[in-house]
C-alpha positions as CSV (number, residue, x, y, z in Angstrom):
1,X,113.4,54.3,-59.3
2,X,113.4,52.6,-56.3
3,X,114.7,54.9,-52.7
4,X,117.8,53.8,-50.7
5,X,115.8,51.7,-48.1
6,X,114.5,49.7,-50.9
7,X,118.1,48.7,-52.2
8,X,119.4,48.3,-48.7
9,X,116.1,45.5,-48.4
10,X,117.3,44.1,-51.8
11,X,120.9,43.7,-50.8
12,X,120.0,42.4,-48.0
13,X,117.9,39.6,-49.6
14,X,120.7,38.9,-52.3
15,X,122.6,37.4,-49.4
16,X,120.3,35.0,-49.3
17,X,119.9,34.1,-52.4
18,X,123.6,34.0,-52.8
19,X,124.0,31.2,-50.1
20,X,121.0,29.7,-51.8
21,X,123.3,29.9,-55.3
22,X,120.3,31.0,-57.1
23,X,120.1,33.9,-59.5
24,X,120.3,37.3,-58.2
25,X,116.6,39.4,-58.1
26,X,116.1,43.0,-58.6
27,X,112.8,44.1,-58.2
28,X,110.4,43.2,-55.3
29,X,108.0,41.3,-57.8
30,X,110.4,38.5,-57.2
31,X,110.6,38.4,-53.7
32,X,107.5,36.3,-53.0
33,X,108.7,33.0,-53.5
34,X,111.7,34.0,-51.0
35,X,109.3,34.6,-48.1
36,X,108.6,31.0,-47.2
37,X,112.3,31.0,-46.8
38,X,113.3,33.7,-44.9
39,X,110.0,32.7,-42.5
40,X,111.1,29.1,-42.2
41,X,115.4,30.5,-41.0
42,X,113.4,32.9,-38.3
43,X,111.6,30.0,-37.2
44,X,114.7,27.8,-37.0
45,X,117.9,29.8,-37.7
46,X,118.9,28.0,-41.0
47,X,118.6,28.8,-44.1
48,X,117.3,26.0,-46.4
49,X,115.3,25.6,-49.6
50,X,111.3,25.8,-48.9
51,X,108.8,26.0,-52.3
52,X,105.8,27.0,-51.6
53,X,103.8,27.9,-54.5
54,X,100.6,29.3,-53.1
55,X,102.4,31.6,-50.8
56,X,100.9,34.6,-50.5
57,X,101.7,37.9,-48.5
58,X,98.6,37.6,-46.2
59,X,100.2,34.2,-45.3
60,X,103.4,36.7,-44.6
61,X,101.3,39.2,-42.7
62,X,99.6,36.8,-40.6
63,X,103.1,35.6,-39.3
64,X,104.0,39.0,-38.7
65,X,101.0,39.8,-36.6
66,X,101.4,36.9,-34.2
67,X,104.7,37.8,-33.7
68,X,104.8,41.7,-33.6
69,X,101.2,42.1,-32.4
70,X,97.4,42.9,-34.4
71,X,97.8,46.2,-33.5
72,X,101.1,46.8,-34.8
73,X,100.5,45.5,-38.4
74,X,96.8,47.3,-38.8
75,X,98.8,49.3,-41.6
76,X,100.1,46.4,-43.5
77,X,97.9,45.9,-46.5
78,X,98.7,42.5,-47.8
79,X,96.1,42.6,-51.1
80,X,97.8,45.2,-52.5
81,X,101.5,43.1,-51.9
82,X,99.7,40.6,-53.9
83,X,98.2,43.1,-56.7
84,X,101.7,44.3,-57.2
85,X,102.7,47.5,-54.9
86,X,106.5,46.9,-54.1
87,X,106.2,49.7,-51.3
88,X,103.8,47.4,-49.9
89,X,106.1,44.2,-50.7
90,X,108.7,46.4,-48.8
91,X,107.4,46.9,-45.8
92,X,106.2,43.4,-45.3
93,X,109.8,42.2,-46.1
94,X,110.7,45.3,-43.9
95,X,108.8,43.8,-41.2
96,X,110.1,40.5,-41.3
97,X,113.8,41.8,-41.7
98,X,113.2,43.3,-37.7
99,X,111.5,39.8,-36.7
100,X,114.9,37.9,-38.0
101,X,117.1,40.7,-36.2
102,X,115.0,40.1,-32.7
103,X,114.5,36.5,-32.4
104,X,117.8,35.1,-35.1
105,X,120.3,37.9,-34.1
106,X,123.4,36.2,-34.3
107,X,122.3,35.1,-37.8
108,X,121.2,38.4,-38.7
109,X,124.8,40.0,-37.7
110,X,126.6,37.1,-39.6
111,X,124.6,38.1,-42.8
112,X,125.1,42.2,-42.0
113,X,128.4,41.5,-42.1
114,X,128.8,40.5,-45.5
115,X,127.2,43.6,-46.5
116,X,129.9,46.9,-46.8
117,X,129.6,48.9,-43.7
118,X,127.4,51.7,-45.2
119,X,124.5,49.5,-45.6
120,X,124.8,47.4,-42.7
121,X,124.9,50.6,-40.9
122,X,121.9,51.9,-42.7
123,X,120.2,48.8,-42.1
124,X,120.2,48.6,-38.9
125,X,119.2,52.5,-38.1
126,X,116.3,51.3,-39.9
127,X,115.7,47.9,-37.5
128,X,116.1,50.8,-34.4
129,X,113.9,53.5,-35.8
130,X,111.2,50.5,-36.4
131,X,112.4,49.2,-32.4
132,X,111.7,52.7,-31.0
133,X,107.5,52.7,-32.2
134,X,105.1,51.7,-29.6
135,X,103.5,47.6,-30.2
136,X,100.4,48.8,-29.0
137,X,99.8,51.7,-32.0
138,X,100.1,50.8,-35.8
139,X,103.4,51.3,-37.1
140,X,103.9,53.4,-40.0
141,X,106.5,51.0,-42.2
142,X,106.0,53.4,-45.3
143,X,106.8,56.6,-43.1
144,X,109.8,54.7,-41.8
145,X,111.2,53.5,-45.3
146,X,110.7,56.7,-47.0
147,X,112.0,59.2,-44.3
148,X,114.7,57.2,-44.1
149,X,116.0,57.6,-47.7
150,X,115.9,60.9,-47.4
151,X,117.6,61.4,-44.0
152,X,120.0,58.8,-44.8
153,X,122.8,60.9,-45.9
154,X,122.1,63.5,-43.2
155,X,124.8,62.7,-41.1
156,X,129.1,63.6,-41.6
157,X,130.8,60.5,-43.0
158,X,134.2,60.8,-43.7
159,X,134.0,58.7,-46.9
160,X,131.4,60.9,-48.4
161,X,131.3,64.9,-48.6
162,X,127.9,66.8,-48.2
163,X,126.5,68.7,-50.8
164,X,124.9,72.2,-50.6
165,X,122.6,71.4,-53.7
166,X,119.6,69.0,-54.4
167,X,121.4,68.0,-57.2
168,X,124.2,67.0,-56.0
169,X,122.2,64.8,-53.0
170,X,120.7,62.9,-55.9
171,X,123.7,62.3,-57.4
172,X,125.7,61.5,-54.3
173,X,122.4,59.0,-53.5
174,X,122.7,57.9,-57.2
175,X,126.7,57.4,-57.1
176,X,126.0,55.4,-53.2
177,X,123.4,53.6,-54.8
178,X,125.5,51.9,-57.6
179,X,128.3,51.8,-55.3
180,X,126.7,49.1,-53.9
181,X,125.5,47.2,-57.2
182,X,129.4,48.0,-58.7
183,X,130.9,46.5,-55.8
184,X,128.4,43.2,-56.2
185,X,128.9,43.2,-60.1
186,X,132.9,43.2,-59.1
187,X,132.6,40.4,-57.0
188,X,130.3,38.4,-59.3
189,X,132.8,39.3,-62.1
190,X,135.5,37.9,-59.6
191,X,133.0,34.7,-59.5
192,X,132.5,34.1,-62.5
193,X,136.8,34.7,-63.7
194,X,137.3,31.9,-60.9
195,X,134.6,30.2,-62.5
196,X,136.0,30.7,-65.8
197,X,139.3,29.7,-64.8
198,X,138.0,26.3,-63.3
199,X,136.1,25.6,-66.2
200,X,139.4,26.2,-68.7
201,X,141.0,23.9,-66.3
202,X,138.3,21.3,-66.4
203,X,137.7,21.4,-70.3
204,X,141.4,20.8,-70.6
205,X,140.6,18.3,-68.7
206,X,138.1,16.8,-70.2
207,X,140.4,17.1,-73.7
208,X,142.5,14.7,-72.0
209,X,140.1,12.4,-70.8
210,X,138.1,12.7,-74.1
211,X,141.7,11.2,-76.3
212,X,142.1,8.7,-73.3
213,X,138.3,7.7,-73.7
214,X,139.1,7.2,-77.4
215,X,141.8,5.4,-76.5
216,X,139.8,3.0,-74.1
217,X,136.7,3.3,-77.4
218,X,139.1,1.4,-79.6
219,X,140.1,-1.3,-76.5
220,X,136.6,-1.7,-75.8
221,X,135.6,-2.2,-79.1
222,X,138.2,-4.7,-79.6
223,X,136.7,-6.2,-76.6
224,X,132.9,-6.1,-77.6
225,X,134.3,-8.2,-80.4
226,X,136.0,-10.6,-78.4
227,X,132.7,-10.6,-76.0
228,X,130.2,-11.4,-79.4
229,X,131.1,-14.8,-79.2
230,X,130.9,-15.1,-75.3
231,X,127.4,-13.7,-75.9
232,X,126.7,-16.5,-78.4
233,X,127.8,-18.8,-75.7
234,X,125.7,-17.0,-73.2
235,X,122.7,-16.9,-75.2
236,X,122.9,-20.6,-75.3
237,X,123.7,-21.4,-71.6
238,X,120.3,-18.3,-71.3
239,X,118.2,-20.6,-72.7
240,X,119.0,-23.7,-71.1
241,X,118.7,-21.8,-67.9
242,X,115.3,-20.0,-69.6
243,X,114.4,-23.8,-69.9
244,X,115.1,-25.0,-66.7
245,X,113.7,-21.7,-64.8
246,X,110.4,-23.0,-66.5
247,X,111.1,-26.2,-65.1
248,X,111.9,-25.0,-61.7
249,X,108.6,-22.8,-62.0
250,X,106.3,-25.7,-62.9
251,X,108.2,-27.8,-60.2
252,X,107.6,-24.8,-57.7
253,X,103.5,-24.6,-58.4
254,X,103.7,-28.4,-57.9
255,X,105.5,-28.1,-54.4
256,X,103.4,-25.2,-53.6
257,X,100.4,-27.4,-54.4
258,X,101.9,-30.3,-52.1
259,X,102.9,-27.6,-49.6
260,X,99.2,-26.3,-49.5
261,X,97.7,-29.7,-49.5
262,X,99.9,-30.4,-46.4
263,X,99.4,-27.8,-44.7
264,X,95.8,-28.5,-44.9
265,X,96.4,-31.9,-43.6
266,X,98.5,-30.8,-41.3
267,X,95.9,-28.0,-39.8
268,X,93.4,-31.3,-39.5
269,X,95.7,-33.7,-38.1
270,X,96.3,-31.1,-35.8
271,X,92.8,-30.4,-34.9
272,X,91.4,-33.8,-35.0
273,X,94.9,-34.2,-32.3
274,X,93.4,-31.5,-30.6
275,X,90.1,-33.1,-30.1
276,X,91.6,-36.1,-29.2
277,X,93.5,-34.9,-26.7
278,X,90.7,-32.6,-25.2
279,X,88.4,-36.1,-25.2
280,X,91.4,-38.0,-23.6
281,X,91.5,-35.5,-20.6
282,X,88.0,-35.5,-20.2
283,X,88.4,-39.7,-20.1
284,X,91.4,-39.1,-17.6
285,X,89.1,-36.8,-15.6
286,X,86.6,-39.3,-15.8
287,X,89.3,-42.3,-14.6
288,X,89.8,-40.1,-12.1
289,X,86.6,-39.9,-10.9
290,X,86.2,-43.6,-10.7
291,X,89.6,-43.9,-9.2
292,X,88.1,-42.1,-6.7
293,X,85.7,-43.8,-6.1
294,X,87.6,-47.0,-6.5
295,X,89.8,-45.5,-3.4
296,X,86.0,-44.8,-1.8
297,X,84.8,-48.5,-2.1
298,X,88.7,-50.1,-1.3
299,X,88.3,-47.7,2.2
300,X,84.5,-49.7,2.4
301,X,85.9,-53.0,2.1
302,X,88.4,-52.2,4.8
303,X,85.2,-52.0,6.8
304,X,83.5,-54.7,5.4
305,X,86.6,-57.2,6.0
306,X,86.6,-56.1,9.7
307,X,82.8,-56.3,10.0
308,X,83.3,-59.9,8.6
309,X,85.9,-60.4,10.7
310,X,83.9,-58.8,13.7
311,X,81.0,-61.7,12.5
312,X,82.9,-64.2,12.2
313,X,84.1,-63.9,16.0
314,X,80.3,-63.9,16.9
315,X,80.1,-66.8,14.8
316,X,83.1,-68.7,16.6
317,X,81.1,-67.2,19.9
318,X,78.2,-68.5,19.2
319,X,79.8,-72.2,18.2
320,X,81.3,-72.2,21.6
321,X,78.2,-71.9,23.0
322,X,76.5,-74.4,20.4
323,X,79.1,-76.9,22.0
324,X,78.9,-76.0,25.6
325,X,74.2,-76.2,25.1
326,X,75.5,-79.8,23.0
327,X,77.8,-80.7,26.0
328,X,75.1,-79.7,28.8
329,X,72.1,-81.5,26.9
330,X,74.2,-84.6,26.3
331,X,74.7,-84.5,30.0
332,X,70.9,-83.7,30.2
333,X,70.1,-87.2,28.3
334,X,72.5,-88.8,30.2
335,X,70.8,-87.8,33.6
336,X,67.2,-88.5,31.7
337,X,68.2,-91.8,30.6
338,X,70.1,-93.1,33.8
339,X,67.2,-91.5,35.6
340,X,64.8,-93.4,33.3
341,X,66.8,-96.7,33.6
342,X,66.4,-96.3,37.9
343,X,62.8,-95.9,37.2
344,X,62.4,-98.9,35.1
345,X,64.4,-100.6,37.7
346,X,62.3,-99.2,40.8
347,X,58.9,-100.1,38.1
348,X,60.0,-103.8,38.0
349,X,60.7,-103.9,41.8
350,X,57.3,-102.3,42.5
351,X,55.8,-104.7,40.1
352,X,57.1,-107.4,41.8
353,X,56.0,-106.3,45.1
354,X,52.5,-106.0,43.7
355,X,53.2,-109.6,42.9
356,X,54.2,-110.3,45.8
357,X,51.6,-108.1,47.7
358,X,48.7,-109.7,45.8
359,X,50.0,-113.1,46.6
360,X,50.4,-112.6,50.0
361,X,46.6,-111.2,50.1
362,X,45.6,-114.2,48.2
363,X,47.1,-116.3,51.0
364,X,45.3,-114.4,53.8
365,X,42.9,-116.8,53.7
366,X,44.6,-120.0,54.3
367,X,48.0,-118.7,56.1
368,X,47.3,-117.0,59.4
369,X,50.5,-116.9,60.6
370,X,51.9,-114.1,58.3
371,X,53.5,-111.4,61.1
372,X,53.3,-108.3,62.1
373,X,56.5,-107.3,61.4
374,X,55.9,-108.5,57.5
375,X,52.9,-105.8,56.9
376,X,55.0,-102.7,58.3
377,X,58.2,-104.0,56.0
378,X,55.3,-104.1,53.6
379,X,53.7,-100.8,53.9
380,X,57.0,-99.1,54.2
381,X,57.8,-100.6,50.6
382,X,54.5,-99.3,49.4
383,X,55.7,-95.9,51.2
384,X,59.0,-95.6,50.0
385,X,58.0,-97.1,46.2
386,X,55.2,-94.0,45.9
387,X,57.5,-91.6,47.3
388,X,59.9,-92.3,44.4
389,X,57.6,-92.7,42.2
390,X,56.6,-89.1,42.6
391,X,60.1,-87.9,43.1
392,X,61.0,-89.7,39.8
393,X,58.0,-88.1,37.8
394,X,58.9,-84.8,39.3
395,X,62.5,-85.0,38.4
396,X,61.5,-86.5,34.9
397,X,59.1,-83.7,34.6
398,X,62.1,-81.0,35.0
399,X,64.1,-82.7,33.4
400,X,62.1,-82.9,30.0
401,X,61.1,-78.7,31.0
402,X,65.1,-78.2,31.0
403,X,65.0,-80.5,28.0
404,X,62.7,-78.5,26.1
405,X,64.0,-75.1,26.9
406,X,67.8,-76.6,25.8
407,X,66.2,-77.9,23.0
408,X,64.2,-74.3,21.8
409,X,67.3,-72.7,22.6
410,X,69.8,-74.7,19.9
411,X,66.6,-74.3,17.2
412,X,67.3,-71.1,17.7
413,X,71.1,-70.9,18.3
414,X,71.5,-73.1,15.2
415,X,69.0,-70.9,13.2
416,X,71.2,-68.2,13.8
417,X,73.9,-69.5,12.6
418,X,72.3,-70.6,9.5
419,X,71.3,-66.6,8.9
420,X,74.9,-65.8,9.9
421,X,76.1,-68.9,7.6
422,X,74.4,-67.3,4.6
423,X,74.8,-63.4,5.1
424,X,78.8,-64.3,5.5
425,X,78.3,-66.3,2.2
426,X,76.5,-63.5,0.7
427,X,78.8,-60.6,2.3
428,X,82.2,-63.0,1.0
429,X,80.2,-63.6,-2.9
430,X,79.8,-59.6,-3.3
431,X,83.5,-58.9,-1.8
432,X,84.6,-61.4,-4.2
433,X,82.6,-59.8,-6.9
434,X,83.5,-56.5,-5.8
435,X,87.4,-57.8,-5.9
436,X,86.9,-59.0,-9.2
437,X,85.1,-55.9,-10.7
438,X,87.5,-53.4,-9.1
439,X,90.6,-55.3,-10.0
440,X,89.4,-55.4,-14.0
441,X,88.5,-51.8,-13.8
442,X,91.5,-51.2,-12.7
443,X,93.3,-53.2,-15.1
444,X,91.2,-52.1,-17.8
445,X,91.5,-48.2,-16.7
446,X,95.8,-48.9,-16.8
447,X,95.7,-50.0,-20.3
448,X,93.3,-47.4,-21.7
449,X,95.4,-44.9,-20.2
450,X,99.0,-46.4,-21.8
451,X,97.1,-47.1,-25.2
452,X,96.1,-43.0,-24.5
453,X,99.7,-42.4,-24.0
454,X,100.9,-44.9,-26.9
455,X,98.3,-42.1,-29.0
456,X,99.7,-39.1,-27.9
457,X,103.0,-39.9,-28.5
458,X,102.5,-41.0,-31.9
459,X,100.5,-38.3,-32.5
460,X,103.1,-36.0,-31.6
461,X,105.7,-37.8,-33.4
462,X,103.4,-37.5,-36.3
463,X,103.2,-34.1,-36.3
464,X,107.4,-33.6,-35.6
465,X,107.4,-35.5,-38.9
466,X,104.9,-33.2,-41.0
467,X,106.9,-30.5,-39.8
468,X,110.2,-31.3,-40.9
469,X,108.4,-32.3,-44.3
470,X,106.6,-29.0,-44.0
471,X,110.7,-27.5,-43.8
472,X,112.1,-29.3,-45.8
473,X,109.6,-27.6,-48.3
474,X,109.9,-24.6,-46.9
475,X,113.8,-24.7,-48.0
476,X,113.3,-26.3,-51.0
477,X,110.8,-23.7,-52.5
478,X,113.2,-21.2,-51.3
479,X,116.3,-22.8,-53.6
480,X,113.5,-22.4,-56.3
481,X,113.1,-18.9,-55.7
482,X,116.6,-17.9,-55.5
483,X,117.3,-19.6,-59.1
484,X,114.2,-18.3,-60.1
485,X,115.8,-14.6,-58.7
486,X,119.3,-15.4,-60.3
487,X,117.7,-16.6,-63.9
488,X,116.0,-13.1,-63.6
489,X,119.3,-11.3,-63.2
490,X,121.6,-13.4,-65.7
491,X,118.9,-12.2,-68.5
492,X,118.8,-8.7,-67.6
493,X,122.6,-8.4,-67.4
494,X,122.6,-10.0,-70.9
């Protein structure tokens, strides 16, 4: 027979299995599979359903060490719990009991006080007595259990008289025992009336709803007649819509082909694009380049045009000069030929006195009577036709010097301008050219880069247009689906 402390333990677990609403246990060998319960409420303070099958009471004893301390639980001996002792079993579910009332006290007293006050009061002198041992020695949890059933009536109680004998303590303990168990069996036996009662209530009830079930039986089966021949219909209007589900299937695989196809297509239209584009910006890079340097050689003409312009002055320069040198050697041959036409003159006039002088010498002879005055007008002729003579050859002689150095000087004046003729012909041919080839680079450049932008945008209107296709797809393989999803239905409701 199990002692007092035992019982109170017992109680005190059929609490819990009474909120649980499971079945009642009375001996310790079915405790186990309530420990994984009561360890999970002192963990968090409610009491729920926890199955754990390969729970075992080292599992327990571990829990109880880290809470209570290793020294404290050297005693505990959780092998033989699991072989089968039930004082063993006791003391571990002892142990836990006084780890709920420390750290789940509230829940602890709201459980005690379901119990009568006897055993709650017995219950918790048992929780003190195991308070009072030191943490740091092993606590004897058999000494406590057992000294406590026999001490347990020890004390005055005015419900309960004290007997002299030994008999009559076992009987008292007996008769306390059962008190217990009679006043659990009254209140089960108060269940289970109430339960009877409810259940009368509900089988009449059910009586009722059983005649009124008939009742709707017949109306239903008058109905499942009428419903025969909407089932015939049914079947029918099933297999046209069997039929065209197929139809709607094969028409699916054939979109999903075109959708795949497309896509494909669409993945290398939209790559080769990509290319395109990536070689169309390196082409605009590279029409910028050459813009640049378009911009490099316009700034160059610039300079040529005013280095042209600079020549060209030293051109008009050098024609001003021309015309002065033309102007001073036409002077020039103007002096030489006057001076040569005064020297022809003064040649005929000295000729003629050579005549004259060689007649008069011929004449010596015969003629005596030629003057004085004659030969000095004679002499002074010779005089004054040698002096010009000489002052004629002299001025002749600078003259044609002058002459020669005008004439040097406009070789190489009009040489000049011959080289300056041809390098501004030459300079005007390539500015021409240059004109020509920049303009038609130019021209050429514009137009590649609007045919570029005539691409892109029909590339990209392209692409809006495969994408709509690609949705309009999209939604149309989805209206498959969804008849394909309500054919399913309408044959599983039939």
């Amino acid at each position: 027979m199990e002692n007092d402390a035992d019982g109170i333990i017992l109680t005190f677990i059929n609490l819990l299995t009474a909120q649980l609403q499971i079945e009642e246990i009375f001996s310790f060998d079915e405790v186990r599979y309530l420990l994984p319960i009561l360890i999970k409420m002192i963990q968090t303070g409610e009491l729920t359903f926890k199955s754990d099958f390969d729970f075992k009471f080292k599992d327990a004893v571990e829990f109880i060490k880290n809470d209570m301390g290793e020294k404290s639980v050297e005693l505990l001996k959780p092998e033989n719990a699991d072989n089968g002792d039930k004082q063993e079993i006791a003391n571990i579910i002892f142990a836990l009991l006084f780890i709920l009332y420390k750290n789940q006290r509230a829940k602890f007293d709201h459980l005690c006080g379901k119990l009568d006050e006897k055993n709650s009061a017995e219950i918790l002198q048992l929780l003190k007595r195991l308070d009072n041992f030191d943490r740091l020695s092993p606590i004897p949890f058999t000494s406590i259990l057992n000294n406590s059933s026999n001490n347990l009536f020890s004390t005055n109680n005015s419900n309960f008289q004290i007997f002299s004998s030994q008999n009559q303590k076992d009987k008292l303990e007996e008769i306390s025992k059962y008190k217990v168990k009679s006043a659990e069996l009254e209140a089960k036996y108060n269940q289970i009336e109430s339960i009877n009662f409810k259940l009368n209530e509900q089988l009449g009830n059910a009586q009722n709803e059983f005649i009124d079930l008939e009742n709707k039986y017949e109306n239903l089966k008058q109905a499942d007649n009428e419903k025969q021949g909407s089932i015939e219909l049914l079947n029918i209007q099933l297999r046209e819509i069997t039929d065209e589900l197929e139809t709607c299937r094969y028409n699916n695989s054939q979109l999903q082909r075109e959708l795949k196809s497309l896509n494909e297509r669409h993945s290398r239209a939209f790559q080769k694009s990509a290319n395109d584009l990536k070689s169309k910006e390196d082409e605009v890079k590279l029409l910028y380049i050459r813009l640049d340097a378009l911009v490099k050689q316009i700034t160059e003409k610039d300079s040529s045009e005013n280095k042209l312009k600079f020549m060209e002055q030293q051109i008009a320069n050098q024609l001003g000069t021309i015309g002065e040198l033309r102007s001073g050697l036409e002077q020039a041959l103007d002096r030489a030929n006057f001076a040569e036409t005064e020297l022809i003159k003064y040649k005929r006039i000295h000729n003629n006195n050579i005549n004259i002088q060689n007649s008069t010498n011929s004449q010596t002879d015969s003629d005596n009577s030629i003057s004085l005055h004659d030969d000095l007008n004679s002499c002074k002729i010779t005089e004054n036709l040698s002096h010009l003579n000489n002052s004629f050859d002299h001025q002749i002689a600078s003259q044609s010097d002058d002459f020669a150095k005008l004439k040097t000087r406009l070789e190489l004046l009009q040489y000049e301008k011959r080289e300056l003729e041809n390098e501004n012909k030459e300079f005007c041919l390539k500015f021409k050219e240059l004109n020509n080839s920049q303009s038609k680079n130019i021209l050429e450049k514009a137009k590649e880069i609007e045919r570029f932008k005539q691409e892109c945008e029909s590339n990209q209107n392209e692409l809006k247009r495969m994408q709509q296709k690609e949705i309009n797809l999209i939604e149309k393989n989805k209206i498959i689906e969804e008849l394909y999803i309500c054919g399913n239905f309408t044959l599983k409701y039939i």
